[in-house]
C-alpha positions, -999 to +999 in steps of 0.1 A: +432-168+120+414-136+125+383-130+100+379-095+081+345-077+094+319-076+066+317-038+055+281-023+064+254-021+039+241+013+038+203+013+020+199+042-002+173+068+010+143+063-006+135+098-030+101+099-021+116+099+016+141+123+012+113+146-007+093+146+024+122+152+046+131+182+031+103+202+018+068+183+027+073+183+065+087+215+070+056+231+048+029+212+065+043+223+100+043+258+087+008+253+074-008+236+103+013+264+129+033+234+140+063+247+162+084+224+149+086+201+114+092+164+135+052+176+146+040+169+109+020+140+097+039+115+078+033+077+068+031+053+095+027+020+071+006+009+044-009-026+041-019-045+008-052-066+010-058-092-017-091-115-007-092-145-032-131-155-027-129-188-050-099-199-034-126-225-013-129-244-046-092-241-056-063-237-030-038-229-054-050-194-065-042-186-026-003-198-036-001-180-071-017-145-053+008-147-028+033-147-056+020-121-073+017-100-034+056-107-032+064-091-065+043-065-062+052-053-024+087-067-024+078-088+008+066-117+016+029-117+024+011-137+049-015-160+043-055-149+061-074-178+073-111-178+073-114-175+111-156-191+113-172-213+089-197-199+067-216-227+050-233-207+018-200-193+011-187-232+011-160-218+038-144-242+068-129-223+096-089-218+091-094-220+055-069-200+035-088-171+019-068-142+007-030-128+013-019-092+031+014-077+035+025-049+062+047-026+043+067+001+072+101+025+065+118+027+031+099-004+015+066+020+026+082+053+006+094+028-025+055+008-031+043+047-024+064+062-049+058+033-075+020+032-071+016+069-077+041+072-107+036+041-126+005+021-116-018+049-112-013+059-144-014+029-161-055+025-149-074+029-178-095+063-177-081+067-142-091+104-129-081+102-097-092+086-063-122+099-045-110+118-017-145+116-001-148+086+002-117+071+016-106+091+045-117+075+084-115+101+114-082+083+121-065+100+090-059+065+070-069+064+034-080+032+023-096+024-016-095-004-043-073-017-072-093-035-098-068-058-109-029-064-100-022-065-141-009-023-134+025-025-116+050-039-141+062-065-118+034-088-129+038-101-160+013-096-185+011-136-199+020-155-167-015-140-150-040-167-149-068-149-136-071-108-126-075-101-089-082-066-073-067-053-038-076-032-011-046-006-001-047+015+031-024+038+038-020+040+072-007+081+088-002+096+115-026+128+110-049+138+136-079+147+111-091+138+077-074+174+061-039+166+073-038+134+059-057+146+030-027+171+025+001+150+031-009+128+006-020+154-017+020+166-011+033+134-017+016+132-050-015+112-047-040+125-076-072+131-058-103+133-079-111+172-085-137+184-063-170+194-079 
C-alpha cells in the first residue's frame, strides 16, 4: 500500500521581513550609492542573554529562566556554564549560571518585530535606547532589558523573581551609521540626539 506524501508547510513571511524586502533595502542601497539592493545591510541574527547571578545558591532559577527564555524567544535556550571557578562569587567551574538563545531567519524578524511594537513600549518612561552607546565598529547593537515582566508571553503572577537580559542584535553593516539606519528603518526608537 502506497502512502500519500504529506503536503508542504509553507511558513508565512514574516511582515517585518517582507517590509525590509520591499522598501528598507532598496532605500538604503539608494542612500549608501549601492549598485544594487542585495548590497544593503540587513539582520544577520540576534541573541538573548539572561545571566542568573544567584543561581550558585539555588539551581532552579537557572530552570525557571530558561522557561521564561523559551517563551519569550520561541526557542529553546541553552544553558551557560561558569567555565573557571571564582571563589568570592561562591562559583565551581561548569556551574550553570545563566541561559542564551541564537535567534536567525523568520524567528529573528518575529522577536524583532515584537520587541519594538509591544515590549518597548510597555517600559515604563521608556524614551528610547541610547544610540551612543550601543553600537561596536562591527555594526552590532547590543543594550539591556531591566526585567523580562514586558513581553506578554510572561505571565504577570507565575514570575517569581524579575530578571533583566542583555539583547544584541547582530548586522551585517560595515560601520556604526549603516547599522544605525537600518535599525532606525526597521523601527527601533533611538533616543533623540541632543
Amino acid at each position: 500500500m502506497a502512502t500519500a506524501a504529506k503536503p508542504a508547510v509553507k511558513l508565512e513571511v514574516p511582515r517585518l521581513l517582507e517590509q525590509y524586502r520591499k522598501t528598507i533595502a532598496p532605500e538604503l542601497a539608494k542612500k549608501f550609492g549601492y549598485k544594487n539592493a542585495m548590497q544593503s545591510p540587513k539582520l544577520d541574527k540576534i541573541v538573548l542573554n539572561m545571566g542568573v547571578g544567584a543561581a550558585s545558591q539555588d539551581i532552579k532559577l537557572v530552570e525557571k529562566a530558561a522557561e521564561e527564555m523559551a517563551l519569550i524567544a520561541g526557542q529553546k535556550p541553552v544553558i551557560t556554564r561558569a567555565k573557571k571557578a571564582i571563589s568570592n562569587f561562591k562559583l565551581r567551574q561548569g556551574q550553570p549560571i545563566g541561559v542564551k538563545v541564537t535567534l536567525r531567519r523568520y524567528r529573528m524578524y518575529e522577536f524583532f518585530d515584537r520587541l519594538v511594537s509591544v515590549a518597548m513600549p510597555r517600559i515604563r518612561d521608556f524614551r528610547g535606547v541610547d544610540a551612543r552607546k550601543g553600537f561596536d565598529e562591527g555594526g552590532n547593537f547590543s543594550f539591556g532589558l531591566n526585567e523580562q515582566l514586558i513581553f506578554p508571553e510572561i505571565e504577570y503572577d507565575k514570575v517569581s523573581r524579575t530578571q533583566g537580559m542583555d539583547v544584541t542584535i547582530c548586522t551585517t553593516a560595515k560601520s556604526r551609521d549603516e547599522a544605525m539606519q537600518l535599525l532606525k528603518s526597521l523601527g527601533m526608537p533611538f533616543k533623540e540626539q541632543v
